[in-house]
C-alpha angles and dihedrals in degrees: 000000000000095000086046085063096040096050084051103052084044088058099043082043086054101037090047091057094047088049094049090040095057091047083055093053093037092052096042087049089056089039089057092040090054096042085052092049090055093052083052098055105040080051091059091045099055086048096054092053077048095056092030078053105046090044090051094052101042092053081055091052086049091051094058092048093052084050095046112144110226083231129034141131133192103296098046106115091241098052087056093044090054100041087060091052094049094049079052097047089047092057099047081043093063083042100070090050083055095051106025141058108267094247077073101041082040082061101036089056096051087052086047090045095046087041093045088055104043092052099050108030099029125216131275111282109269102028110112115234084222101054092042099054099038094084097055100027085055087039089060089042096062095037094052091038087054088058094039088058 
């Protein structure tokens, strides 16, 4: 009788570790989902100030292409306005290589490098700053909106 007892205090014994066991992998497997699923928010998140960032600027940028004197050198107060912006621009610019995938920063720099352009060396007479930079600036929207889901 005694050995009955004992085998079953050494089952329920047994039965109660793997119990507890399973709730502790079963917590530390939802801990580690819900700490991912932070990570992954507060990524999106930042890209999304990045991209907020990068768009802000850049319709700055246009902007100061659409306002270009025809004549200007380093001390007009559009060239040092823009100058600022385009610093700016650059550095939003590197900051989505660092944060996308480099089909987005591939797109981003096309737009730079059309803003960038357009702002400094003008167009042809004639050629509209809208219409130049909608291919590329609509090109980085929908690539960045792909990876943004």
């Amino acid at each position: 009788m005694s050995l009955i007892s004992l085998g079953g205090v050494v089952l329920g014994g047994m039965l109660s570790y793997l119990v507890q066991h399973r709730t502790q992998l079963s917590a530390e497997r939802a801990e580690a989902q819900r700490q991912q699923n932070t990570l992954s928010e507060a990524r999106r998140a930042e890209r999304l100030t990045l991209l907020e960032r990068f768009i802000e600027v850049a319709a700055e940028a246009e902007r100061s292409a659409f306002s270009r004197p025809p004549e200007f050198d380093d001390t007009h107060p559009w060239y040092l306005k823009t100058q600022d912006v385009m610093n700016r621009l650059w550095v939003a610019e590197r900051l989505i290589r660092v944060q996308f995938p480099l089909p987005v920063h591939d797109a981003a720099r096309a737009y730079f490098l059309d803003l960038n352009r357009t702002v400094w060396e003008g167009l042809p007479g004639g050629e509209s700053v809208r219409d130049y930079l909608e291919d590329n600036r609509l090109a980085f929207l929908d690539t960045a909106r792909a990876v943004m889901g």
